[in-house]
N, C-alpha and C positions, 0 to 999 in steps of 0.2 A: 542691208549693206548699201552703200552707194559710191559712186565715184565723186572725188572731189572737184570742183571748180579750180581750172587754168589758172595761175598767175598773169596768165597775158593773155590777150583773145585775139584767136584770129581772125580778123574780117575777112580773109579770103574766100574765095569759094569751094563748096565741100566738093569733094571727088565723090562722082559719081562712084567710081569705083568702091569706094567704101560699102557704100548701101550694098550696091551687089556682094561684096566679099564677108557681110552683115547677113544678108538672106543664105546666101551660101552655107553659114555654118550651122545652119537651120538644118537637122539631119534628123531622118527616120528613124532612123537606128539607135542614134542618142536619145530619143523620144522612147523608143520602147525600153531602153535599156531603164533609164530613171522611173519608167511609168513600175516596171516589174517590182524594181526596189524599196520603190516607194511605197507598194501595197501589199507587197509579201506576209507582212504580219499586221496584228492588230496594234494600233496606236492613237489611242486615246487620250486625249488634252491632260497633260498632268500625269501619267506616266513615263516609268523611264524609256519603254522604245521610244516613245513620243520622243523625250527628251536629247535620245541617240540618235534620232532622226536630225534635230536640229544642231547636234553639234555636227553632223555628218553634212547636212549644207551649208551648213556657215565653213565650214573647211575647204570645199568645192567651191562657193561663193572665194574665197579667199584663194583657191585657186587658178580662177579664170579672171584674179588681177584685181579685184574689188579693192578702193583704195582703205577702204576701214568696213570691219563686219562683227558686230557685239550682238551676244544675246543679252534681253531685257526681261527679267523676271519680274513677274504681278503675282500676289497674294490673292485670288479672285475666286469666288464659292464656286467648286464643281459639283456635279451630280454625278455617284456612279450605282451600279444594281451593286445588287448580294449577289455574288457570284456562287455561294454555297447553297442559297435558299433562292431562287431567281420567281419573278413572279408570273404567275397565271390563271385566267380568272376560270370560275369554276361553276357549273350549274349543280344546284345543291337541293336534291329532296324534301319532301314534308318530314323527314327523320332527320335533315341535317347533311345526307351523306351526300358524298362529291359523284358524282354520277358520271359527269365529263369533267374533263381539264383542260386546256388549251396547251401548248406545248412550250416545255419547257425552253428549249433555242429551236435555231434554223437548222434546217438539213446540212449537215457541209461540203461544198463545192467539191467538186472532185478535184484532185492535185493539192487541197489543204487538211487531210487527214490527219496530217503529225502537227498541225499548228495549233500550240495551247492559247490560254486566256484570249479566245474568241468571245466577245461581247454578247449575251445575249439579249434578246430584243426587249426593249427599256423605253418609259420617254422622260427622256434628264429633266430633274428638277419636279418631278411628280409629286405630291405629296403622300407619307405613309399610312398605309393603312387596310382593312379587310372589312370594307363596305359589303351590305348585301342590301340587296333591293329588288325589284321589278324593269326590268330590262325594256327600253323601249328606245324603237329605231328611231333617229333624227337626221336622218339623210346625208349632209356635208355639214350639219350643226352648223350652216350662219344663221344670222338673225333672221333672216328670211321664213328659214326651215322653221326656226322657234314660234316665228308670228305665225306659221300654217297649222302648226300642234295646238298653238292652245287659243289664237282666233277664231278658226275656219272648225279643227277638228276635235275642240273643247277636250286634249288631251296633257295634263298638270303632270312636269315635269319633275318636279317637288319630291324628294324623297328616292327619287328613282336612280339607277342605273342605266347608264344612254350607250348605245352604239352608233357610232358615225363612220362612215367611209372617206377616207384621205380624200384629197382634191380642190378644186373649188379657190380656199382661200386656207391663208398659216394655219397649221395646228395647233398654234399656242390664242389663236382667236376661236377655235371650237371648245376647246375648255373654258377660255372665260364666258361665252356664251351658256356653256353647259350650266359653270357655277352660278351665274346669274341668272338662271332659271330652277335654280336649288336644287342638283342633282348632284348625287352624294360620290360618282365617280364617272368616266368615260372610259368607253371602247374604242380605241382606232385601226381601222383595218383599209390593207390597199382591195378593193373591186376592183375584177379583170376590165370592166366598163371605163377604167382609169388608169389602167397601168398594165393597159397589155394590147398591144400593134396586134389589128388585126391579118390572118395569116401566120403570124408568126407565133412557134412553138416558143415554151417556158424554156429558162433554163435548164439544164445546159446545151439542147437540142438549138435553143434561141436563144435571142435576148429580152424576152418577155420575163416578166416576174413569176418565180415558180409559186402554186399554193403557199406554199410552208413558208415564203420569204414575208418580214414584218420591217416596216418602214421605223426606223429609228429619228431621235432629234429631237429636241427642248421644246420644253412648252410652255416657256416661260412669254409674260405681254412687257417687254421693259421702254418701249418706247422709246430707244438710244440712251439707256442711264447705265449701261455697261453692267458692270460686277454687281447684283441684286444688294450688297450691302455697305458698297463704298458708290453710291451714284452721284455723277459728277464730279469725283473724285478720285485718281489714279489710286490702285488697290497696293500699295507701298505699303511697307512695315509698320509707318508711321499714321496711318490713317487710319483716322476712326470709320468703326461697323459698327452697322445696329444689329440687332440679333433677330433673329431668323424669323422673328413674328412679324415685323417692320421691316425687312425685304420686298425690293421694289420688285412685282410681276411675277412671283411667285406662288403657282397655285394652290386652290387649299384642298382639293381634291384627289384623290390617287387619279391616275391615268395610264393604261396601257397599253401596248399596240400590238394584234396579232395578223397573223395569216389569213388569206381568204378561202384556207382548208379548216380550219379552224373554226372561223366565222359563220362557215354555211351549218354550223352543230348548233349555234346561237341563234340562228335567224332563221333555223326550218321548223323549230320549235314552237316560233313566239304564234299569240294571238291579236286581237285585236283586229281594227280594219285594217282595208288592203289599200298600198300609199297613192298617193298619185301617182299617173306611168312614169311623170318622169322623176321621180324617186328610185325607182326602181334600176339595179344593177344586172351584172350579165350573170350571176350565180345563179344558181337553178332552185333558187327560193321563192317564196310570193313575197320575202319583204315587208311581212306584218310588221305594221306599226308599233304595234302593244297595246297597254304595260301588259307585261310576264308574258309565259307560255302559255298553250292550249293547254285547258284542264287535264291533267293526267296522273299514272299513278304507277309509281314503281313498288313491288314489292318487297318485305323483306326476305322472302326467296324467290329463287332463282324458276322462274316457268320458261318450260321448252314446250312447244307446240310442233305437233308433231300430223301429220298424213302419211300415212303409212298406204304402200301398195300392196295389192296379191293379197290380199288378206281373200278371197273368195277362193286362192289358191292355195290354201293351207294356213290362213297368216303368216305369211312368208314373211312381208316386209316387217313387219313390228318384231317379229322373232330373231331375224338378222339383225334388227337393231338392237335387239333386247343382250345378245352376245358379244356387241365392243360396247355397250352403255349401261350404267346402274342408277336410276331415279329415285326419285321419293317423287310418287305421282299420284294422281287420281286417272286412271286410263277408261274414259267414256264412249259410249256406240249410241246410234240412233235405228229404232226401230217405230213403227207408226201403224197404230191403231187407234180408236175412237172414245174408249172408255173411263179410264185413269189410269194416274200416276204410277210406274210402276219401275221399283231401286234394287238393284242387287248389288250390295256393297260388304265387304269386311265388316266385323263387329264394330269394330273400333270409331270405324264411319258414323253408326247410326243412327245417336244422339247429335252429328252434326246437322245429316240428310234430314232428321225434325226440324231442328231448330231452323235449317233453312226453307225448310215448305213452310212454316208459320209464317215468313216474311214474303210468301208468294202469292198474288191474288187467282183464287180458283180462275182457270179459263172458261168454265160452261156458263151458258144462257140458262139463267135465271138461279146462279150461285155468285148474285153482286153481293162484296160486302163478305163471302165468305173467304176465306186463305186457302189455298193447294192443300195443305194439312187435312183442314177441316174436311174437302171436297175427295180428298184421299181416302182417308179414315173413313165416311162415308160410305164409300164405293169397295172397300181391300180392306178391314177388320183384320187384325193379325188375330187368333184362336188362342192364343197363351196370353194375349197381353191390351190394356184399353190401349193399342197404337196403331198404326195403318202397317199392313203388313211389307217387310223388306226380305227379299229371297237370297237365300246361299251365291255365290258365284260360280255356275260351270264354267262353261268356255264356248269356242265358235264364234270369239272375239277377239280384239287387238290387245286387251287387259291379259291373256292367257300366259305369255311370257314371264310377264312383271310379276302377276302376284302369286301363280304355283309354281313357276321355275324360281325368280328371284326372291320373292316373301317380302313385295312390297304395297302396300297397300292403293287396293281399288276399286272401283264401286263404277255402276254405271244408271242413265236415268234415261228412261224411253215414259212414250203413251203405250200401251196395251189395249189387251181385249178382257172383257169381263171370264175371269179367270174361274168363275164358279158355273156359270150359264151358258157359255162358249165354249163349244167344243171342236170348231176348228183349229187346225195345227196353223200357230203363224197368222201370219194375215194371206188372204187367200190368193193372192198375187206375186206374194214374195218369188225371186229368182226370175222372174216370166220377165216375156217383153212387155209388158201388160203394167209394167212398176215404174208409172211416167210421173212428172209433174201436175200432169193431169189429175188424175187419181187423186193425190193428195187436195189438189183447188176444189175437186166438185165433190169429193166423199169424204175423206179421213179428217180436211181441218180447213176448210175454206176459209177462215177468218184467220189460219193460221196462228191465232193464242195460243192452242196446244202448244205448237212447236215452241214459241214463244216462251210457256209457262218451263216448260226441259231449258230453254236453253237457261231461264233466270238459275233453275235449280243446277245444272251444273257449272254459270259462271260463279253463282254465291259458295258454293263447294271447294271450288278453285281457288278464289281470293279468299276465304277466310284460311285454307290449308298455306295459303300462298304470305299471307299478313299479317295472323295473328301472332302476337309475342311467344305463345305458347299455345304449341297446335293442338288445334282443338279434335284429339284423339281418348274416347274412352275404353279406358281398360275395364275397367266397371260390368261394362254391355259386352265387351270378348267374354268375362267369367260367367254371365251369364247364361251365352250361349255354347260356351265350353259347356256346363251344366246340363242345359238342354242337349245337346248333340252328345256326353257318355250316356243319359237318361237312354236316349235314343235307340243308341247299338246295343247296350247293354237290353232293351225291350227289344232287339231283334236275336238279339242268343238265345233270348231265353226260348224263345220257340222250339229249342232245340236242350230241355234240364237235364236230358236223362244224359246227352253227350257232355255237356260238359261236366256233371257230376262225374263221370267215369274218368274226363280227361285233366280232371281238376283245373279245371277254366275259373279263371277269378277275373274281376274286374276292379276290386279293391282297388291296387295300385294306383289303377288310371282314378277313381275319384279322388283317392288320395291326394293325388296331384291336381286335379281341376281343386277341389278344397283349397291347395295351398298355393293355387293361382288366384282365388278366388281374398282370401287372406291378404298378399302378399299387393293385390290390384285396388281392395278397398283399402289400404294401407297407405300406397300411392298414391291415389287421390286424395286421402287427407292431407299427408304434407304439401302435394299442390295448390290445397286452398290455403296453407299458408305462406306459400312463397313468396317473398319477395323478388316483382320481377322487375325490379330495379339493379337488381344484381344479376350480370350478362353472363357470368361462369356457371352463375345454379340454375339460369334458362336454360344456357347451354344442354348442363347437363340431364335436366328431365325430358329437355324436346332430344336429346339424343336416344334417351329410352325409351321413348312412345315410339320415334321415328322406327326402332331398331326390333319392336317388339315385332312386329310381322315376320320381322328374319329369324325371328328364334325359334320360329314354328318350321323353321325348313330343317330336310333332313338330306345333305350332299350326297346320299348315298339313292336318294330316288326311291319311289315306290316300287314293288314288283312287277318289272317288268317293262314299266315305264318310268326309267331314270332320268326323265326330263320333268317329270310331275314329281316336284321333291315337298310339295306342303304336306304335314303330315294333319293338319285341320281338312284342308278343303282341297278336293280335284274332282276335273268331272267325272262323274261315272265310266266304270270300265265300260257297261254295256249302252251309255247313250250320255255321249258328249255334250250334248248342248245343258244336262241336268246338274248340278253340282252334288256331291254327298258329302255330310263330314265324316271324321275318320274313315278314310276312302281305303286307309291297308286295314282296317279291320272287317270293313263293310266288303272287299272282294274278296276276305278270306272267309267271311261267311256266306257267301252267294253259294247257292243252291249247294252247300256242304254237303247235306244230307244222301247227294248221289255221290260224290265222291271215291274214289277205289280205295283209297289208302286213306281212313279215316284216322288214324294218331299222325299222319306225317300230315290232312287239313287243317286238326285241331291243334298243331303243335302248332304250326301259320299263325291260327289266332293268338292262342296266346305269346310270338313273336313280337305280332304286331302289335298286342296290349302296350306288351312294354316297352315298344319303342314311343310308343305314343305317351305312355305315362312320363316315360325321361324327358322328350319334348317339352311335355307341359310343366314339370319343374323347371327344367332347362329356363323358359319364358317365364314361369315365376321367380326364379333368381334376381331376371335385368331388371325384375322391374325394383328389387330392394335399395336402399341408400347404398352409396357409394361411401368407402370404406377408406379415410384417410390414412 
């Protein structure tokens, strides 16, 4: 609007008084009142509030006297987001998956809770698109930064994904820098180093910039040629546009801008060297240069790690945890003697516990060249079979919860003592003040590879249980030692023919059922060598079998006596804890029977416990059949 020129001009002199009665209408109050109004709601170029905003001053303009006040409409390219699908960039796994995401908007203010179509954080005019690359910081991206990456720090931007922090110089000059050093999209984020008073709290405490807040604005280079497709030419109905490839100053790269909450998830990550200081912002990063992240590796399942206390006090801590939590774990301990390798793990385990010692190099002097396997085997001969021997699971450990109360599979890996020629209990210092650092530096493992050689075998346990497509659990080696362990009990009743001839004690059932666990597991594994595990529904469902088969061996109702020991395979010994026995209700119903006072109401026990034991192992042979459309 403006006011029109006098038909007549006064040469006199102006009144002062004017000017004064001019400043005078200069009012605080008017100031706050339009400031309120004005930003109440979101109003962005080319919509209608926008639009109601301008008819709302052009009416005010017209009424505080304006001699003429017209709106002027231009046909002129805007930029707006997907307000449905809003973008943000994402750090993306060796499988693809999104692991982080940057946030979809800004927190909002407090007192604009009920305010819709809030903007979120956008840079107008970006080019579209879902680039992936290697992420590598370029500080304020001037030319300057660019000549230090690839003069000084022989660091090719080519291909890449850039991070820069606001400040410095326009935002629409660090994108063309970007693109003109071939990188395929940029990051823009405000650092607290830039956009935050020191002293002063974020909002809303201050007026410092909160994390979550993301600097908005074009990022367009037009050099004063206005509307990208009418330049030098008012954007009127009648003007020619060129279409959108031949737009002036339009970038060809996506671009987007987050938060410096956000940012520090991007930039605590990366690798590469460490920048110059004065690259470096007030985030509590090191501000690796790059390209990409520090080597790393997310699984396809989920590992909790865990230290558990009071475990010298009953395993307290692991047991309280074991009762609001349910895993799928491998639950490992450390003990330390001089000799070898030595695994007490679930059947299911124990073709993995091989395969992972063949990948471990023995730790003894003068076994270069041979594998943990080999130096195993060696030293621990299992008696049934050409493999290194692996022992039952008792308890006296943090695994004791998991796998005889819950029925989840676990295994644990120490050094020992030569188990055939030692007949010390333990190692001769265990519990004492005597169980230093020491100890271990000058006796048990001064070069420390032992330990060394335990930990490869239980990180390799871990990550293959933790990574593989389908976990590598054999049912195969359970039926096996199903097999061996009725072999077992049944050779301890017999000690006793003439009783159970009398009490017609049969053991039939139970092999019955190991047979058609045994059936039912080589079964299994055939159709898992032919699965395709390109298809994520039939993974699913056989790693839910395998997972689930430890749980089928439990019995909720608890052994006698001890309803906390519900495996009806494996618990430690009624009369010595730290030993494991399998079928543990058949094995306490046969303990020292023979003195017993009511011998039909012992031997009824046994045969009790046969059959619950037989039903279990059908039971487990069921989950392991096809699923049934």
């Amino acid at each position: 609007g403006w006011f029109a020129r006098p038909t007549t001009v006064n040469h006199g002199h102006v009144s002062k008084s004017f000017l004064h009665d001019f400043l005078d209408e200069m009012q605080a109050e008017n100031i706050k009142h339009h400031l309120r109004k004005f930003t109440r709601l979101p109003h962005l170029a080319g919509t209608q509030q926008n639009l109601d905003l301008a008819e709302q001053i052009r009416a005010e303009w017209m009424e505080f006297g304006l001699d003429s006040v017209e709106l002027v409409p231009y046909d002129v390219l805007l930029s707006y987001p997907n307000q449905t699908n809003p973008n943000y960039i994402s750090i993306v796994d060796h499988l693809g998956n999104e692991i982080f995401n940057t946030s979809l908007a800004e927190p909002v203010p407090e007192g604009y809770e009920d305010v819709t179509d809030i903007v979120p954080p956008y840079s107008a005019f970006s080019a579209k698109g879902q680039p992936e690359g290697e992420l590598v910081y370029v500080n304020y991206g001037r030319t300057e930064d660019f000549f230090k990456l690839q003069r000084e720090l022989g660091i090719n931007c080519s291909g890449k994904i850039l991070i820069a922090r606001y400040g410095k110089i326009f935002r629409g000059n660090k994108v063309k820098n970007a693109m003109l050093a071939g990188a395929k999209g940029i990051v823009l984020f405000s650092d607290p180093a830039d956009y935050c008073a020191n002293g002063v709290e974020p909002y809303p405490d201050g007026w410092n910039l909160p994390g979550g807040g993301a600097q908005r604005g074009n990022v367009l280079n037009l050099n004063g040629a206005g509307d990208p497709l009418t330049p030098g030419y008012p954007a009127k109905e009648y003007t020619y546009r060129s279409g959108l490839e031949d737009a002036v100053g339009l970038p060809k790269i996506p671009v987007h801008p987050i938060g410096y909450h956000d940012a520090v998830h991007l930039l605590q990550h990366m690798g590469g060297p460490l920048p110059p200081d004065n690259w470096k912002g007030a985030l509590n990063v090191s501000y690796r240069i790059g390209p990409g992240f520090m080597d790393g590796w997310r699984p396809r399942r989920t590992l909790i790690f865990a230290s558990w206390d009071a475990e010298e006090f009953g395993l307290l801590g692991s047991t309280e945890w074991a009762e609001v939590s349910c895993l799928d774990t491998v639950c490992v301990c450390v003990c330390v003697c001089m000799y070898t390798l030595r695994v007490d793990c679930t059947p299911s385990l124990h073709t993995l516990v091989y395969d992972i010692t063949k990948k471990v190099s023995s730790p003894e002097e003068g076994e270069e060249g041979m594998t943990l396997y080999q130096s195993w085997h060696k030293r621990d001969n299992s008696t049934e079979r050409d493999a290194p021997w692996i022992s039952k699971l008792g308890s006296g450990s943090d695994f004791e919860a998991y796998f005889i109360r819950l029925g989840i599979a676990s295994g644990r890996a120490r050094y020992t003592k030569n188990r055939k020629t030692e007949r010390y209990s333990s190692y001769p210092v265990y519990h004492s003040v005597y169980e230093t650092y020491e100890i271990v530096e000058r006796f048990y493992d001064p070069s420390f590879r032992r330990l060394e050689a335990v930990a490869r075998v239980r990180g390799g346990l871990i990550f293959s249980l933790a990574d593989s497509p389908v976990l590598p659990l054999d049912c195969v080696e359970y039926a096996m030692s199903l097999t061996k362990y009725a072999n077992s009990i049944y050779q301890l009743a017999l000690k006793h023919p003439a009783a159970m001839q009398q009490h017609s004690v049969s053991f039939d059932s139970l092999f019955s059922a190991v047979e058609n666990f045994t059936v039912a597991a080589a079964d299994f594994h055939q159709r898992l060598d032919q699965l395709d595990t390109s298809n994520a529904l039939d993974v699913r469902m056989v790693n839910d079998q395998l997972m689930y088969l430890e749980r089928a061996f439990i019995d909720p109702l608890g052994l006698p006596g001890r309803p906390f020991y519900r495996h009806i395979i494996f618990a430690p010994s009624s009369h010595n804890k730290y030993a494991g026995e399998s079928f543990p209700g058949i094995y306490d119903a046969l303990f020292d029977i023979e003195n017993a006072v009511d011998q039909q109401k012992a031997w009824d026990e046994v045969k009790r416990q046969i059959s619950i034991a037989a039903f279990t192992v059908n039971a487990a042979a069921e989950t392991l059949k096809p699923f049934v459309n």
